[in-house]
C-alpha positions as CSV (number, residue, x, y, z in Angstrom):
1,X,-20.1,56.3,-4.6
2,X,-23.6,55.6,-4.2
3,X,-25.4,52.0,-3.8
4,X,-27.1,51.9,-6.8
5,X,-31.1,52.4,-6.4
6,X,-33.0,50.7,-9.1
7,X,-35.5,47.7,-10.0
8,X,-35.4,45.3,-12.1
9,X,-38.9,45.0,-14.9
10,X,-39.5,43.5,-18.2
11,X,-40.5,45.3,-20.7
12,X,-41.0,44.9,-24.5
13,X,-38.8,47.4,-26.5
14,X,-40.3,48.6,-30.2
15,X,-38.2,48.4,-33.2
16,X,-40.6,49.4,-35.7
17,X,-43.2,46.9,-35.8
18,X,-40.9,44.2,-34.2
19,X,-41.2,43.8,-30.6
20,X,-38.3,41.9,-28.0
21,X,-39.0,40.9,-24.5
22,X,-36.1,42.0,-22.4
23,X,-35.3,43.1,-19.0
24,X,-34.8,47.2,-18.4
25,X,-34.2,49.0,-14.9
26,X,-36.4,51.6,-13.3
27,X,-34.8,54.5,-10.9
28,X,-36.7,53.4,-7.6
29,X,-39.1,56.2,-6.3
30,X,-40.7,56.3,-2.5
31,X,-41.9,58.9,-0.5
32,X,-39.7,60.0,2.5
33,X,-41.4,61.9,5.8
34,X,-39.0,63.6,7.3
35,X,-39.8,64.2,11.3
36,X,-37.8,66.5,13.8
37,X,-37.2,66.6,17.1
38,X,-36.5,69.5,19.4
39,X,-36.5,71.7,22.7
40,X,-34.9,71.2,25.7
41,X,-34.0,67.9,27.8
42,X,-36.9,68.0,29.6
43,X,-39.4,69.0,27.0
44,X,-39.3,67.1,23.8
45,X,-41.4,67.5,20.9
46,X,-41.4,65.5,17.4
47,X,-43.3,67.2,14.7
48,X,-43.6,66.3,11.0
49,X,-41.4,68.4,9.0
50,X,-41.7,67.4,5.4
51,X,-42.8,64.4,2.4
52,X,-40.9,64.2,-0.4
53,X,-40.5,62.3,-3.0
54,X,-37.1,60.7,-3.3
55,X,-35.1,57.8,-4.6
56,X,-33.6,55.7,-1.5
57,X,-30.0,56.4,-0.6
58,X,-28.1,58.9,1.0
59,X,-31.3,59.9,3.1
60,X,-29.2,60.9,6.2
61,X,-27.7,63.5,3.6
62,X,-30.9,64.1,2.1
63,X,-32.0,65.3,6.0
64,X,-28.8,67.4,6.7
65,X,-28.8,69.0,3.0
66,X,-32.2,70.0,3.5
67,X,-32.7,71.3,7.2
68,X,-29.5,73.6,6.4
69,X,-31.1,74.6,3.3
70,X,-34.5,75.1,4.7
71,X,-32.4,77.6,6.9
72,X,-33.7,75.0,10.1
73,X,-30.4,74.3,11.1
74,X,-27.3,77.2,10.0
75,X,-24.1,74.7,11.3
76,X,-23.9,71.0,11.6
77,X,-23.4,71.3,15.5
78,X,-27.0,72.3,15.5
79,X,-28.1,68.9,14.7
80,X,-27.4,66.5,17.1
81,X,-28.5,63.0,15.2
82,X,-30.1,62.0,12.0
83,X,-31.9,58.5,12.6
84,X,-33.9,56.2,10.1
85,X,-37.0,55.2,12.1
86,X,-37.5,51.2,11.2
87,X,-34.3,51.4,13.8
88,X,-36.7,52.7,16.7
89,X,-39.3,50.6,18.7
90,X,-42.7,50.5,16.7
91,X,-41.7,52.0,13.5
92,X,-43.7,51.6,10.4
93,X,-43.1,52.1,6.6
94,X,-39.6,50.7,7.6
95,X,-36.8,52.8,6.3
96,X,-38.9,55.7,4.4
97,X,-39.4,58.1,8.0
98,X,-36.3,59.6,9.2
99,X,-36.0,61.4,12.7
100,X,-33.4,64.6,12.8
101,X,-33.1,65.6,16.5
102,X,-31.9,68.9,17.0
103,X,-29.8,70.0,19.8
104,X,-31.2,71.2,22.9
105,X,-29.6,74.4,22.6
106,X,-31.0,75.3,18.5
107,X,-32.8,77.8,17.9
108,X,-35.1,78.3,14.8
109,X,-38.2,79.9,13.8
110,X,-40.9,77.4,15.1
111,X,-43.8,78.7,13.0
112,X,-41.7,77.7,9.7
113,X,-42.9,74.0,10.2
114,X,-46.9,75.5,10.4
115,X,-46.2,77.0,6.6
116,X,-45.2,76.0,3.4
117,X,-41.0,76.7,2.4
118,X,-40.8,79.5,0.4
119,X,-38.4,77.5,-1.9
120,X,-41.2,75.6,-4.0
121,X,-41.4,77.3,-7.3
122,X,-45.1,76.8,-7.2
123,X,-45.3,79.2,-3.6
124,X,-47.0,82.2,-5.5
125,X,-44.5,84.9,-4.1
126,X,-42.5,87.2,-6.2
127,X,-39.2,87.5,-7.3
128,X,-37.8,89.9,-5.3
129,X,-39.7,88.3,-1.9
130,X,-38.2,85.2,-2.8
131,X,-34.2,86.2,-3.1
132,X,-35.2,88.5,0.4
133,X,-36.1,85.6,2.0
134,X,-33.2,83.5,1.0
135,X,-31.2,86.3,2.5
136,X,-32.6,86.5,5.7
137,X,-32.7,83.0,6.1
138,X,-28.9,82.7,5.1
139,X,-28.0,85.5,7.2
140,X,-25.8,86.9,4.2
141,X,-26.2,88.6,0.9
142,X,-23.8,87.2,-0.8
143,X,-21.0,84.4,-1.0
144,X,-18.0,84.2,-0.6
145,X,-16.0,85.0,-4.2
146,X,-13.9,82.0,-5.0
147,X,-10.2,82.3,-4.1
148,X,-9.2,81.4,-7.5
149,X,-10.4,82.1,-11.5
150,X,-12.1,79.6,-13.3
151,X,-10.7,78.0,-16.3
152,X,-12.5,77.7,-19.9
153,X,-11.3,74.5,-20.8
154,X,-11.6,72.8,-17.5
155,X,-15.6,73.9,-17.6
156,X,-15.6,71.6,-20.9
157,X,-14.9,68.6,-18.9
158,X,-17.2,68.4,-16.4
159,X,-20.1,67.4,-18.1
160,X,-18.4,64.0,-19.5
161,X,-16.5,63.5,-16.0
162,X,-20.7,63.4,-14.5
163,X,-22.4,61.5,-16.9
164,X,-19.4,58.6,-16.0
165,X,-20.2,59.1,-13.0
166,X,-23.8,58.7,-12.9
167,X,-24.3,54.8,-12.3
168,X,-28.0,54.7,-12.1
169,X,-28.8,56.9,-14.8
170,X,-26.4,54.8,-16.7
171,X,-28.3,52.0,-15.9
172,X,-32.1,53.5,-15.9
173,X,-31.8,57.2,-17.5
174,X,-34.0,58.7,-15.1
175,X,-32.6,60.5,-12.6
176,X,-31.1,63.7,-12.1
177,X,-27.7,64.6,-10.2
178,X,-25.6,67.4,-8.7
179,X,-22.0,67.3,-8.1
180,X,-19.3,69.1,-7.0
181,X,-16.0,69.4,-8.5
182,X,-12.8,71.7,-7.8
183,X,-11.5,74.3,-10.1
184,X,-8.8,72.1,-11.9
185,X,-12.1,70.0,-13.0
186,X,-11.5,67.0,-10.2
187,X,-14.6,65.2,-9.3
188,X,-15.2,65.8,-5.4
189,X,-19.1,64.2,-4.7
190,X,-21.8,63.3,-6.6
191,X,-25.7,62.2,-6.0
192,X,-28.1,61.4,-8.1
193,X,-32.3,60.8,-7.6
194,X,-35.4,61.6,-9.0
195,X,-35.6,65.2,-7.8
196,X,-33.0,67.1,-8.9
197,X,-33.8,69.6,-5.8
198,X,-33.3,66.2,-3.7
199,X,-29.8,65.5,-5.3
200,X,-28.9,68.7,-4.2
201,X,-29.9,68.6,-0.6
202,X,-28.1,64.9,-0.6
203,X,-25.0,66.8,-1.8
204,X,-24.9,69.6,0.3
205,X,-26.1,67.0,3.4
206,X,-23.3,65.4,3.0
207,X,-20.6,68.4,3.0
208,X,-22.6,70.1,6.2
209,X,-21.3,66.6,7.6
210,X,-17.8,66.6,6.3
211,X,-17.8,70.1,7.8
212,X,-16.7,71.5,4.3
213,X,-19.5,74.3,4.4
214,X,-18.9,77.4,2.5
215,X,-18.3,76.2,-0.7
216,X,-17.6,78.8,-2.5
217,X,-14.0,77.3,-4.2
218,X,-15.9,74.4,-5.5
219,X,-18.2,74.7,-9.1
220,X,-21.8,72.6,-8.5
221,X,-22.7,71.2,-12.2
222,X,-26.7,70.2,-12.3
223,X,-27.5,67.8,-14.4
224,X,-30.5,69.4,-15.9
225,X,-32.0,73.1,-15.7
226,X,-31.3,75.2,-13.1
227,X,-34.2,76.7,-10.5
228,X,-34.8,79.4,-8.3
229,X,-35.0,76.3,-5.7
230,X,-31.8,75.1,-6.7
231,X,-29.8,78.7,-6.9
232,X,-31.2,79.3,-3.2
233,X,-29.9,76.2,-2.1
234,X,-26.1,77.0,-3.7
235,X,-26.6,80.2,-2.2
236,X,-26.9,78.8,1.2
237,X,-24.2,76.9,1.3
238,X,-21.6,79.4,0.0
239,X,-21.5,77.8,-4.1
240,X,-20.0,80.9,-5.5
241,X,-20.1,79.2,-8.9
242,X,-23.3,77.4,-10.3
243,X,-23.1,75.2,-13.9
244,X,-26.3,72.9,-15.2
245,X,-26.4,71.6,-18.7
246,X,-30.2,72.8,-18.8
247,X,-31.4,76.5,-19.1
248,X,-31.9,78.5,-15.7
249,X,-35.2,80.3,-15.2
250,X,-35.3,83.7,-14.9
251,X,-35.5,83.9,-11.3
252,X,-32.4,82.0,-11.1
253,X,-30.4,84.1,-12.6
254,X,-32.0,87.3,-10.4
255,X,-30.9,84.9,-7.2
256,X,-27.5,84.4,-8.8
257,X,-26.9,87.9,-9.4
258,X,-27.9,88.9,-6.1
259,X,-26.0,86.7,-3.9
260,X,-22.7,87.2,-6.5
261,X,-22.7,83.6,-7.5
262,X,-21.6,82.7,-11.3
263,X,-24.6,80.7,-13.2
264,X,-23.5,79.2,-16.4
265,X,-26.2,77.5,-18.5
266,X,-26.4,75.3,-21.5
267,X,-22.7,73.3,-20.5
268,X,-22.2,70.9,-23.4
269,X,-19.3,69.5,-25.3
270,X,-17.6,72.5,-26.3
271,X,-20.1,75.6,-25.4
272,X,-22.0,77.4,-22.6
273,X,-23.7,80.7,-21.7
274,X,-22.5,82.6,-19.0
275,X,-25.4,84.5,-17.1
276,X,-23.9,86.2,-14.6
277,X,-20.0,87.1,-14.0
278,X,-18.5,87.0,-10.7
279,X,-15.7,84.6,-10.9
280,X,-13.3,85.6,-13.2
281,X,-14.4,84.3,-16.6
């Protein structure tokens, strides 16, 4: 489970016109540069890759999840280390810069860290650019089916087996989480932070790690709305089936149905809408 990332602050909770003084918990919040480092032995170079915003924790997975997302690295032998800089000689803003050195021998498409990620959903391109370059970048067009059927009544569970799961929303309500869970409805990982596309990358981070990459006989459950950011993402790692207890956009569902991946909506209690079908249901 997760160290537990929040600060303490006193605020004055309203009841009416009565007011008490009492001590509440804020999800913590700080930017995050990820750097990289690559080329060969004898050349070297470090380049700023990314800011996001993020809550602290997990950033290690936060790198990994997001460099094989991002389609910078496609298998975890690729990158070689993943090193928070206030651990290096002359470091500043200690812990909130991470280095990922690549291996010598990685290749990737160097002119991606000269332009914007085509996975913000503010990036102006259309639909069918977007899911193409998902593809390309994922060298597949779909994933993997799941080796098994899911189960109606196990999809009921999952949203209570989460929220017990999420400690710091418990204690602040303000972050968001992604989790992973097998098809009898067993709890595998969770991560929670502010940005629910950051939760995600922390997730997926730390599978690359584990080695446990495809994915595509374990169900993701969001804990909010689900994204064309956030379907790409499943997609690269091989989630055949994809459950949030928000709505997905419209693109989402276009990127689930291309890449053959199941996208349930709207999981609570005792309902759901199922927006694609590809596992069985």
């Amino acid at each position: 489970m997760e160290q537990l990332s929040a600060k303490p602050v006193t605020v004055y909770a309203f009841n009416g016109s009565n007011a008490v003084e009492k001590q509440d918990f804020l999800a913590t919040e700080e930017p995050l540069e990820i750097r990289i480092e690559y080329g060969p032995d004898h050349h070297r170079v470090i380049k700023s890759l990314s800011v996001t915003m993020r809550t602290p924790g997990a950033d290690e997975d936060l790198v990994r999840g997001f460099l094989f997302t991002e389609g910078i690295i496609r298998h975890p032998a690729e990158l070689k280390a993943v090193r928070v800089m206030d651990a290096l000689p002359g470091a500043q803003d200690e812990g909130n810069i991470v280095l990922a050195q690549l291996d010598p021998a990685a290749t990737f498409d160097i002119q991606r860290l000269d332009r914007h990620f085509y996975t913000t959903s503010s990036c102006g391109v259309c639909g069918k650019t977007s899911i193409d370059a998902v593809k390309m970048a994922g060298a597949c067009n779909v994933v993997k089916p799941p080796s098994k059927a899911l189960n109606v009544d196990v999809m009921y569970t999952l949203s209570d087996t989460l929220r017990q799961a999420q400690d710091t929303f418990t204690l602040t309500g303000g972050l968001h989480a992604a989790a992973l869970f097998d098809f009898s409805g067993r709890l595998l990982a969770v991560r929670e932070d502010v940005g629910r596309h950051n939760a995600l990358d922390k997730l997926i981070g730390h599978c690359t790690f584990n080695n446990s990459i495809p994915l595509n006989d374990a169900i993701l459950l969001l804990s909010g709305r689900a994204s064309f950011e956030l379907l790409q993402k499943a997609a690269m790692a091989g989630i055949a089936v994809v459950c949030a207890v928000g709505a997905p956009s419209s693109l989402a569902v276009a990127t689930a149905d291309a890449f053959g991946i199941t996208l349930i909506g709207f999981l609570r209690e005792k309902r759901f809408n199922l927006y694609t079908r590809h596992a069985g249901l």
